[in-house]
NUDOVO-937274 format. One record per residue (C-alpha): residue number from 1; residue in three letters; x, y, z. Coordinates in pm, 1 decimal, m for minus. Layout:
BEGIN
<atom n="NUM" res="ALA" c1="X" c2="Y" c3="Z"/>
...
# end
This chain:
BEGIN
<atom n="1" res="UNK" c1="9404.4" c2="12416.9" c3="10230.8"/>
<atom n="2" res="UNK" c1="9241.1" c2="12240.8" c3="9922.1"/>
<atom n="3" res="UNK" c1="9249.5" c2="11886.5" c3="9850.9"/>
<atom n="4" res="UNK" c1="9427.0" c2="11964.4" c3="9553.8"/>
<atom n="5" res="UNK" c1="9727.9" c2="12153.2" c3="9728.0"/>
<atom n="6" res="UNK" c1="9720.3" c2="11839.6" c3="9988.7"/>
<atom n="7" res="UNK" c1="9832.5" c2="11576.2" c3="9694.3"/>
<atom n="8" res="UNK" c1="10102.4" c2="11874.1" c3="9549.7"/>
<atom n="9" res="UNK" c1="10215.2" c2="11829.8" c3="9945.3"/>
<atom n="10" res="UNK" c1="10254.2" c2="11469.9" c3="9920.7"/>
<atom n="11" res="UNK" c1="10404.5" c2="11452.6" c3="9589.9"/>
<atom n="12" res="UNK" c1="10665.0" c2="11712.9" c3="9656.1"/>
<atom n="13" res="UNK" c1="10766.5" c2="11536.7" c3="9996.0"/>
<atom n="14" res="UNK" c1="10844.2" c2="11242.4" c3="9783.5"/>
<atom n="15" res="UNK" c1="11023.0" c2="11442.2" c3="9520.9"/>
<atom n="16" res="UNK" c1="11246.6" c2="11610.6" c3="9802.1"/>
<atom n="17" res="UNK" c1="11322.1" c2="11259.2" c3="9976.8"/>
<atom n="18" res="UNK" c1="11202.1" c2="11388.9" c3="10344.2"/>
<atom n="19" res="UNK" c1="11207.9" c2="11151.1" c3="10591.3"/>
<atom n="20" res="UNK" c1="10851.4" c2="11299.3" c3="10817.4"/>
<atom n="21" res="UNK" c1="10638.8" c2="11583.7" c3="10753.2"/>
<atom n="22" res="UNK" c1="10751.4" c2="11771.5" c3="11015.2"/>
<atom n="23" res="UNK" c1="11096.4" c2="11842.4" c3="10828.3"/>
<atom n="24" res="UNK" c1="10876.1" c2="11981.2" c3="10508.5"/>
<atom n="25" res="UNK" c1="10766.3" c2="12203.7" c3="10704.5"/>
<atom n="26" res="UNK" c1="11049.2" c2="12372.5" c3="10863.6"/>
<atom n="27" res="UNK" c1="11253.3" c2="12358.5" c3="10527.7"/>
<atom n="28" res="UNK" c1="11356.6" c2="12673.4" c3="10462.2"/>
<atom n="29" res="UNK" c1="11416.0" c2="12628.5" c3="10047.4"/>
<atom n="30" res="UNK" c1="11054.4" c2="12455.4" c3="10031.8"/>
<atom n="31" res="UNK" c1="10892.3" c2="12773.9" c3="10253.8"/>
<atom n="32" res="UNK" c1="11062.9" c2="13022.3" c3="10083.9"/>
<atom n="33" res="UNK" c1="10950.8" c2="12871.5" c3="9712.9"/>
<atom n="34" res="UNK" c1="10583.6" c2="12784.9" c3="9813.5"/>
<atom n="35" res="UNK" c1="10518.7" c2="13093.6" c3="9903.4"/>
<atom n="36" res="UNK" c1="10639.1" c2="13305.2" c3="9617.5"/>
<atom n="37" res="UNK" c1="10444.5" c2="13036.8" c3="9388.6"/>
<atom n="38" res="UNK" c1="10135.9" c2="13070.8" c3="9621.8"/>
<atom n="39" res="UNK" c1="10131.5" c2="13350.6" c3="9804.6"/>
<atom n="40" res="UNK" c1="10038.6" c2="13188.1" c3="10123.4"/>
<atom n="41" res="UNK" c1="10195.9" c2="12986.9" c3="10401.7"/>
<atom n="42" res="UNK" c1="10190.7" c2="12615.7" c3="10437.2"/>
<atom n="43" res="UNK" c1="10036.4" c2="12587.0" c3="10756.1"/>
<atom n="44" res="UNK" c1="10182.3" c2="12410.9" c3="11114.7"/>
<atom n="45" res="UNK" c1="10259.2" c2="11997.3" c3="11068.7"/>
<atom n="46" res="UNK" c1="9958.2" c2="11935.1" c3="11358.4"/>
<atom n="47" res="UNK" c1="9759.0" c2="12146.1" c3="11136.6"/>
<atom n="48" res="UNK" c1="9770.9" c2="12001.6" c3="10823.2"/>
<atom n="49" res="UNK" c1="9779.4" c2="11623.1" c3="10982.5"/>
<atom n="50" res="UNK" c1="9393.2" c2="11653.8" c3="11007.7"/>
<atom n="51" res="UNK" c1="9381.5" c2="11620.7" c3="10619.8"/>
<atom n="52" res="UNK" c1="9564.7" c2="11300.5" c3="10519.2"/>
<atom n="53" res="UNK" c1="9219.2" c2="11086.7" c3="10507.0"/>
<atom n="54" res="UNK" c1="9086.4" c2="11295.0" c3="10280.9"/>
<atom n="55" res="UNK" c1="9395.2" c2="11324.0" c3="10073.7"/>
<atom n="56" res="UNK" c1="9457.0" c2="10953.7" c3="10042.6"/>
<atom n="57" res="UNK" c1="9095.9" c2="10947.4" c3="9884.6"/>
<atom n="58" res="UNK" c1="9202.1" c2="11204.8" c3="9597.5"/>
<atom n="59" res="UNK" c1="9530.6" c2="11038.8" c3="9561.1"/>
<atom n="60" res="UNK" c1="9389.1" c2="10686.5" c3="9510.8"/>
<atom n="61" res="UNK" c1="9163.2" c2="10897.9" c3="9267.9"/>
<atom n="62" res="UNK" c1="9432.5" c2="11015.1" c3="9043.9"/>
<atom n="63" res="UNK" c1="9634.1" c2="10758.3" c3="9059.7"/>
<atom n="64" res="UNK" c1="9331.7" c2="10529.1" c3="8916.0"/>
<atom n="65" res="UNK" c1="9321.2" c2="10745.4" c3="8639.8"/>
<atom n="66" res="UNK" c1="9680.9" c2="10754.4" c3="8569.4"/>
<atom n="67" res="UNK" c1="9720.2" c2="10366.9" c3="8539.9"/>
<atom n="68" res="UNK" c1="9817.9" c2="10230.1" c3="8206.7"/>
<atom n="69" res="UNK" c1="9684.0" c2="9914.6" c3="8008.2"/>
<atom n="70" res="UNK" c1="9836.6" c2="9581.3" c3="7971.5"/>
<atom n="71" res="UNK" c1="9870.7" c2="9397.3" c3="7678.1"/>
<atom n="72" res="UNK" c1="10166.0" c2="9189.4" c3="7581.0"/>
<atom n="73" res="UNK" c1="10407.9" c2="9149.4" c3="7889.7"/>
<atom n="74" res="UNK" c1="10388.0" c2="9218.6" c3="8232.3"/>
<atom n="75" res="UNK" c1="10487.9" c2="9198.3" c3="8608.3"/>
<atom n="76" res="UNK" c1="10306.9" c2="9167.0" c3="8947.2"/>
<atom n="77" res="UNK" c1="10468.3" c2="9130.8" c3="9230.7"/>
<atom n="78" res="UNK" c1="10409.9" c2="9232.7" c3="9640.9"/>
<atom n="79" res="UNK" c1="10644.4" c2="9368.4" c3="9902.6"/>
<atom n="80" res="UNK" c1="10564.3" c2="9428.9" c3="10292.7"/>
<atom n="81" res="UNK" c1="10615.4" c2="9797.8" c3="10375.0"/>
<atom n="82" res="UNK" c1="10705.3" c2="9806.4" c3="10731.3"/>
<atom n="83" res="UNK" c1="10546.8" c2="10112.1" c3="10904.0"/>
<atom n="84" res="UNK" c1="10650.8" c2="9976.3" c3="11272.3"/>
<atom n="85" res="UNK" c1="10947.1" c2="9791.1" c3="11443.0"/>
<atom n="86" res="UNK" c1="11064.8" c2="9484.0" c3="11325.9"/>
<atom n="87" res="UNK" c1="10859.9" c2="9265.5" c3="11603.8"/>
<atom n="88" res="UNK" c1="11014.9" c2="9047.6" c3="11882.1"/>
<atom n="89" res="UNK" c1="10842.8" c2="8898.4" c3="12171.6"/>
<atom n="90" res="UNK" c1="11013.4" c2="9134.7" c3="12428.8"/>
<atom n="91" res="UNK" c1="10942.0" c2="9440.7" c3="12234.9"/>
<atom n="92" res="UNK" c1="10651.0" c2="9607.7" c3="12461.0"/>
<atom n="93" res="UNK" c1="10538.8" c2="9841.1" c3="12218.8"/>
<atom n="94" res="UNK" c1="10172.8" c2="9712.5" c3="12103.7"/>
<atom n="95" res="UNK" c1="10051.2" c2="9971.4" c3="11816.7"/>
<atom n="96" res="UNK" c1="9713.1" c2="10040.3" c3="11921.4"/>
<atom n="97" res="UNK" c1="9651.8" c2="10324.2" c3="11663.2"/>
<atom n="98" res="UNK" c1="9792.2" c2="10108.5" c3="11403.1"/>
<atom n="99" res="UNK" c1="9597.5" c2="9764.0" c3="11456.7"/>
<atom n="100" res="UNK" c1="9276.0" c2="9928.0" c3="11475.7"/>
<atom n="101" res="UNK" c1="9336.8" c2="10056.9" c3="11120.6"/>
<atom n="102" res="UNK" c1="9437.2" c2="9783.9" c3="10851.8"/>
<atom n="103" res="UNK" c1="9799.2" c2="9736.7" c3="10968.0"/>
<atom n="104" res="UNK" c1="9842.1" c2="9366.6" c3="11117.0"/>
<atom n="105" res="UNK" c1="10190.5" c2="9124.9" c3="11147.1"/>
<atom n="106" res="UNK" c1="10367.5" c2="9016.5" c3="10853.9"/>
<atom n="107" res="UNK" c1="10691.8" c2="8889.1" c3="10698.6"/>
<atom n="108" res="UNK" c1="10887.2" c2="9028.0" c3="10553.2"/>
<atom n="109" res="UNK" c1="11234.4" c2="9025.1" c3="10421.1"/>
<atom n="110" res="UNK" c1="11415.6" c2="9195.4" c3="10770.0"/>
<atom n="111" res="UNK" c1="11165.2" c2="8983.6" c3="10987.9"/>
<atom n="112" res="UNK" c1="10816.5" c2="9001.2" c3="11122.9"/>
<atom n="113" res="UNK" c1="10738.9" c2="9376.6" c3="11197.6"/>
<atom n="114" res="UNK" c1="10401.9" c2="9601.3" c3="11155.3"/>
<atom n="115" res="UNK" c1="10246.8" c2="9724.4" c3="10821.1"/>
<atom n="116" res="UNK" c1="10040.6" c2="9715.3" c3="10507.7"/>
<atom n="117" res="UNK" c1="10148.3" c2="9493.5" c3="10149.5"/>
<atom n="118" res="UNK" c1="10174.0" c2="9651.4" c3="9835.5"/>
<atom n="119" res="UNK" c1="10036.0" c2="9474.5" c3="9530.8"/>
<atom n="120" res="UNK" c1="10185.3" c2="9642.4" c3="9190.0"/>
<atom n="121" res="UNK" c1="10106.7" c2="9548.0" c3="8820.6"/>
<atom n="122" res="UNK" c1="10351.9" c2="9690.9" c3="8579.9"/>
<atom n="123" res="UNK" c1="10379.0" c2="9686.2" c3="8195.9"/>
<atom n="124" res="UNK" c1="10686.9" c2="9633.1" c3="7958.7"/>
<atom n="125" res="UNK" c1="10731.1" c2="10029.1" c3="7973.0"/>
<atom n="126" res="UNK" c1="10765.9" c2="10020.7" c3="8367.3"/>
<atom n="127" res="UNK" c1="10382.9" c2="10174.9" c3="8436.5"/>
<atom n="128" res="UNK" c1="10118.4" c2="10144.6" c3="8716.3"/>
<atom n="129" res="UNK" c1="9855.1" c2="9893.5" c3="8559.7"/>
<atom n="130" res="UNK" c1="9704.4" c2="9884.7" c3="8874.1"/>
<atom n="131" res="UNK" c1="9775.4" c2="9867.5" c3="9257.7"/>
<atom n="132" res="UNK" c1="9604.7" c2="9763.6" c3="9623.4"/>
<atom n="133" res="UNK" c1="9728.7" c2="9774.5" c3="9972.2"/>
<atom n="134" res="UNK" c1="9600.4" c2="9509.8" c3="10205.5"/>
<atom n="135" res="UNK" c1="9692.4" c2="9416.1" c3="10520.9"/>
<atom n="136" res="UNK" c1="10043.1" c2="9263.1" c3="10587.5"/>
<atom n="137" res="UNK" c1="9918.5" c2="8927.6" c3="10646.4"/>
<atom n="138" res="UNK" c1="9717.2" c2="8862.1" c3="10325.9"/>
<atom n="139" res="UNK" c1="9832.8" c2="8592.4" c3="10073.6"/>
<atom n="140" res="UNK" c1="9936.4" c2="8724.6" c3="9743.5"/>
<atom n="141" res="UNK" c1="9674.3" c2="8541.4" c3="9549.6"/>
<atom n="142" res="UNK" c1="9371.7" c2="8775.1" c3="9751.1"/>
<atom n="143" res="UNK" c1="9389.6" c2="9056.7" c3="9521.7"/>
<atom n="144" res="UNK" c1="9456.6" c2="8852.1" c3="9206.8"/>
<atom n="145" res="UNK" c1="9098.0" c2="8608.8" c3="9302.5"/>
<atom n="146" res="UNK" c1="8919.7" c2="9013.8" c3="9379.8"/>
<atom n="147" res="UNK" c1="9027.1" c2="9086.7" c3="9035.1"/>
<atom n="148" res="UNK" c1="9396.0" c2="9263.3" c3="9012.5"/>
<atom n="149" res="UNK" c1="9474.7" c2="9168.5" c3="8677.1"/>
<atom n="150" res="UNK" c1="9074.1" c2="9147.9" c3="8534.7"/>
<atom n="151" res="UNK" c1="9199.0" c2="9435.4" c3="8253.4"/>
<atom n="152" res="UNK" c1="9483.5" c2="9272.9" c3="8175.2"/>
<atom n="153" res="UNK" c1="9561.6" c2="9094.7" c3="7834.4"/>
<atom n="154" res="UNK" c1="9912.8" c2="8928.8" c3="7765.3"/>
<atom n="155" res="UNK" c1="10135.2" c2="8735.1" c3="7963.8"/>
<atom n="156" res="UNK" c1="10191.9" c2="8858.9" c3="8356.2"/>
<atom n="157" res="UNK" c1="10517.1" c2="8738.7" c3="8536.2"/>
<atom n="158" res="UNK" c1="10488.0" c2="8640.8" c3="8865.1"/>
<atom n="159" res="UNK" c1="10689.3" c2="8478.3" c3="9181.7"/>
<atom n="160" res="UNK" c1="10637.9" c2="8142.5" c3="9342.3"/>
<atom n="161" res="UNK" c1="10392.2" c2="8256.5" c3="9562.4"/>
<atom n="162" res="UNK" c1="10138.0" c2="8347.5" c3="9274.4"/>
<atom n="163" res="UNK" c1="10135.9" c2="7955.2" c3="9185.3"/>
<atom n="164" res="UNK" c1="9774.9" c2="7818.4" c3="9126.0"/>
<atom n="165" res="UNK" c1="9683.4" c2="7622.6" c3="8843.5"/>
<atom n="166" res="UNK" c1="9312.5" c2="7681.7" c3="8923.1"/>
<atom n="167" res="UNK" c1="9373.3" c2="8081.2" c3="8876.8"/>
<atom n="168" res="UNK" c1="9570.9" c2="7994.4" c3="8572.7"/>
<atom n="169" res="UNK" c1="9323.4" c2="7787.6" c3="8366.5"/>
<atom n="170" res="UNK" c1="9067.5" c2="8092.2" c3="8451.9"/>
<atom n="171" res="UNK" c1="9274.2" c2="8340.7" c3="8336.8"/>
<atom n="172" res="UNK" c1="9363.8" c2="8120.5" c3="8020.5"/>
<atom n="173" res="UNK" c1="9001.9" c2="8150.5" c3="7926.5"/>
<atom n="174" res="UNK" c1="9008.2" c2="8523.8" c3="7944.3"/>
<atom n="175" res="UNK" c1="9331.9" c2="8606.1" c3="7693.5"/>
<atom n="176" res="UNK" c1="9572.0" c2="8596.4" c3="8018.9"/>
<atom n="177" res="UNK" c1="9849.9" c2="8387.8" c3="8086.8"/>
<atom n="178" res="UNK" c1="10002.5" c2="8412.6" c3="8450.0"/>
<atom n="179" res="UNK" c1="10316.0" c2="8233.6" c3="8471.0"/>
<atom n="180" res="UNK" c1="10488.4" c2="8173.0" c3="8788.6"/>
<atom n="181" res="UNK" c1="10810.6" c2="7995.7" c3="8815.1"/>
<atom n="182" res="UNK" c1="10752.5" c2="7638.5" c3="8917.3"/>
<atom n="183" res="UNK" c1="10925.3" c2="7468.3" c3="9221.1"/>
<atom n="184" res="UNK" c1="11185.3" c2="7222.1" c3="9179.9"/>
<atom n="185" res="UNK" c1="10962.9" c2="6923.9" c3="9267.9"/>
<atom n="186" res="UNK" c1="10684.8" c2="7018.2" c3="9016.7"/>
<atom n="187" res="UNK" c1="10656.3" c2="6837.2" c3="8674.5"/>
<atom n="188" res="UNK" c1="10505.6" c2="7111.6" c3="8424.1"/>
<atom n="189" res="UNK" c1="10882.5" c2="7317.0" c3="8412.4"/>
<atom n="190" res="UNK" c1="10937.0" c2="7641.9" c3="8198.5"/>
<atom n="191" res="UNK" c1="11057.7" c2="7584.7" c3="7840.9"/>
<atom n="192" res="UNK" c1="11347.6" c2="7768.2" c3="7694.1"/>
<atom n="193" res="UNK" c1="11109.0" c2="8006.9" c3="7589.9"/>
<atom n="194" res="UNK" c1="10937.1" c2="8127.9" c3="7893.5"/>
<atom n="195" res="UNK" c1="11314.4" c2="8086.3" c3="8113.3"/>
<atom n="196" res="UNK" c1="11443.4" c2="8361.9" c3="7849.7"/>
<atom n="197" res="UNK" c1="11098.9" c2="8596.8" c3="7912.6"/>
<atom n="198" res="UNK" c1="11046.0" c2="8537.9" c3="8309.9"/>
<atom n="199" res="UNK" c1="11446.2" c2="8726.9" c3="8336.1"/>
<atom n="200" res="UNK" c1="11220.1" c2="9000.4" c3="8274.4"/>
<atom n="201" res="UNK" c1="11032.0" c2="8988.9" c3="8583.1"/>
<atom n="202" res="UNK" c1="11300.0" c2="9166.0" c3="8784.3"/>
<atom n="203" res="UNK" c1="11151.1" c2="9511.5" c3="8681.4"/>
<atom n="204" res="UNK" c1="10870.9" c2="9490.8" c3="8943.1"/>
<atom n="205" res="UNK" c1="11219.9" c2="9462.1" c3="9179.3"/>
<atom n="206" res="UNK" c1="11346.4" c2="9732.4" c3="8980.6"/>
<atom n="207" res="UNK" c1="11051.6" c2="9963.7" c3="9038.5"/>
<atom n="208" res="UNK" c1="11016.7" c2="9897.7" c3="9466.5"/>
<atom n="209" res="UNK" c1="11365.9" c2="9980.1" c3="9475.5"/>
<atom n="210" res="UNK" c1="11322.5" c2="10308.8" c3="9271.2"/>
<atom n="211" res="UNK" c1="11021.1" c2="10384.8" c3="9507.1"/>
<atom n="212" res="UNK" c1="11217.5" c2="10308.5" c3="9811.8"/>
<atom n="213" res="UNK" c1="11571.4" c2="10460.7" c3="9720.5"/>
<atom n="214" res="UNK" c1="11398.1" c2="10782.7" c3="9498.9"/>
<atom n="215" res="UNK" c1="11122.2" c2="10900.7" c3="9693.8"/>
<atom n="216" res="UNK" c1="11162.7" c2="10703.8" c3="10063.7"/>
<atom n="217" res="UNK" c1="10818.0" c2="10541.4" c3="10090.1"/>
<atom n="218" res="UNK" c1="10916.4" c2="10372.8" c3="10413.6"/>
<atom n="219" res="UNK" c1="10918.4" c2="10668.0" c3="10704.3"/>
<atom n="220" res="UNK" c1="11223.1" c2="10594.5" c3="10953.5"/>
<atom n="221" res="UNK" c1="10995.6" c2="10584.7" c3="11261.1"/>
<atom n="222" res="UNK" c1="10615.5" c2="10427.0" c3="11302.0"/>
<atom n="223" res="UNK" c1="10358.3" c2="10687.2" c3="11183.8"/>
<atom n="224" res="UNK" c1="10081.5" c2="10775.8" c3="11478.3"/>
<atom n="225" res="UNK" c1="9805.4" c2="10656.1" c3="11205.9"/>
<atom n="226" res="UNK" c1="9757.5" c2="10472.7" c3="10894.7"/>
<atom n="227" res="UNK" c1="9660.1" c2="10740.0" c3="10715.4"/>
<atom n="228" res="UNK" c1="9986.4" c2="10921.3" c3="10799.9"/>
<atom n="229" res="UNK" c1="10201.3" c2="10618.8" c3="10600.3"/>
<atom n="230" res="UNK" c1="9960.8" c2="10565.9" c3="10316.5"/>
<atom n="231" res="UNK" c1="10025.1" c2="10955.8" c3="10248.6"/>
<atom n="232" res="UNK" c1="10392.8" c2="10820.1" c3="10194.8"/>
<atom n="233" res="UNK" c1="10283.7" c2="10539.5" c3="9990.4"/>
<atom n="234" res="UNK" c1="10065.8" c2="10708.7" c3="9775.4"/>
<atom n="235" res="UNK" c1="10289.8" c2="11005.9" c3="9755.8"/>
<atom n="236" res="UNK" c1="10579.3" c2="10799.8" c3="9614.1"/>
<atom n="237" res="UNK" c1="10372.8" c2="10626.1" c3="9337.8"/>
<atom n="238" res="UNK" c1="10217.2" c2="10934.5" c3="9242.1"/>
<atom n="239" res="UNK" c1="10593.5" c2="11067.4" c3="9244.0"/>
<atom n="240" res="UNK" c1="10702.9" c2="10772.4" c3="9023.5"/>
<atom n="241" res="UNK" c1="10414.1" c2="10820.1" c3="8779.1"/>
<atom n="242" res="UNK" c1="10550.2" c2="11127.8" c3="8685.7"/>
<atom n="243" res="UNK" c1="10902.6" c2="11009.7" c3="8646.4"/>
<atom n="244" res="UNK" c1="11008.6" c2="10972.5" c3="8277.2"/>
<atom n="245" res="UNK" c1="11247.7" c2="10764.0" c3="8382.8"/>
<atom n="246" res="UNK" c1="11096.6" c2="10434.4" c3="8479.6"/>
<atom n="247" res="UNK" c1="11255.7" c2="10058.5" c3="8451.2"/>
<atom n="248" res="UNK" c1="11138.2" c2="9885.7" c3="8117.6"/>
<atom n="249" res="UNK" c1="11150.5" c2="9550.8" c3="7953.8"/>
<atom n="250" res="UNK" c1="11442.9" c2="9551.7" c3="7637.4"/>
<atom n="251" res="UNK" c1="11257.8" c2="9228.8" c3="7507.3"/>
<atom n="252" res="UNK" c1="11137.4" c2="9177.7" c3="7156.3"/>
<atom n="253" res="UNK" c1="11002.4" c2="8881.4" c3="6939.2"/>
<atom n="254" res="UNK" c1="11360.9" c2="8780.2" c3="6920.0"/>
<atom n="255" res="UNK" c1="11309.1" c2="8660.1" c3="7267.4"/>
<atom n="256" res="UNK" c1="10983.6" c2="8400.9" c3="7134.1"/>
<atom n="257" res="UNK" c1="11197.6" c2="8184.8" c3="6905.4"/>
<atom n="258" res="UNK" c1="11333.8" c2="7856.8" c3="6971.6"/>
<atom n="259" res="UNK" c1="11735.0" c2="7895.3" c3="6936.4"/>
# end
């Protein structure tokens, strides 16, 4: 099997919602149309396992090359994809497979529990401006300092936890404004002007909830490897890049003035 025909795999198992490999497999509509396209069986699940390393490297490939620019308005935002059990101290299942990889503890929104952290830039029109997985515990300024957003131009809307008026006066200096919504107890507020754009932000929400309800990133059960759930990952944004139908920004200049 070609590296190619591995990223068509992980693609279509997004596109058909599966919840494990196994069950794309032993799908009889998927059998029967592969092999009238191809000629040629898919192969056994245990079989075609021993590829997903190498596929993750192609898919991180084309989805490099499928990312779009930035340059007026934007979104970044992170979200904790949970590839184990949500974690509690009499739980005695440890992960061994998983914590040698990159999966650690994090926090998410249904409690502590194993995985990795999505990072995702988006434009106005809803596209991939560019993307990392880390580990679950890393901050969400990391990948902004290792330079997320260094081809960006515009303004990028972020969350509370993106707050850092260091990284802001650097990026000020490079035709980038990063605005984060202040806390309560901070002096510099948002203006009428930036309250009315940051409503905006909710497309990065828009666009994990697409990935998670369209194409079921998260697998039900705790993959043997990290490989095995990046091949998920992966194969839902590469899924969602090919969806016309992506969550935009309806904002115009309309949206700049001062009524």
């Amino acid at each position: 099997m070609s590296l190619a025909r591995g990223v068509c795999l992980c693609i279509l198992r997004a596109q058909f919602k599966l919840s494990c490999w196994k069950d794309f497999f032993t799908n009889p509509l998927i059998l029967k149309g592969w092999e009238s396209l191809n000629g040629w069986k898919l192969g056994s699940y245990s079989r075609f396992m021993l590829k997903p390393p190498k596929i993750q490297e192609t898919l991180y490939l084309w989805l490099s090359h499928q990312t779009k620019p930035l340059g007026g308005l934007g979104a970044v935002d992170s979200t904790l994809i949970s590839l184990g059990k949500t974690y509690n101290k009499w739980d005695k299942t440890n992960y061994k497979a998983l914590r040698r990889e990159k999966c650690d503890l994090g926090v998410g929104s249904l409690g502590e529990s194993f995985g990795v952290k999505l990072h995702l830039v988006s434009n106005s029109e809803g596209e991939i401006h560019a993307f990392e997985v880390t580990s679950a515990s890393t901050h969400d300024l990391t990948p902004i300092k290792q330079g997320l957003l260094s081809k960006a131009l515009g303004i990028v809307l972020a969350d509370r936890g993106y707050i850092s008026q260091k990284e802001q006066r650097k990026f000020q200096k490079e035709s980038l404004s990063l605005w984060a919504k202040p806390r309560q107890n901070q002096e510099n507020q948002f203006c009428p002007i930036q309250a009315r754009l940051y409503k905006f932000r909710e497309v990065a929400e828009s666009i994990f909830a697409k990935l998670k309800q369209s194409y079921g990133w998260v697998p039900k059960w705790p993959p043997r490897r990290l490989s095995t759930g990046l091949a998920y990952i992966l194969g839902s944004l590469a899924a969602y890049v090919l969806d016309p139908n992506k969550p935009k920004m309806n904002w115009n200049f309309s949206h700049f003035s001062e009524k």
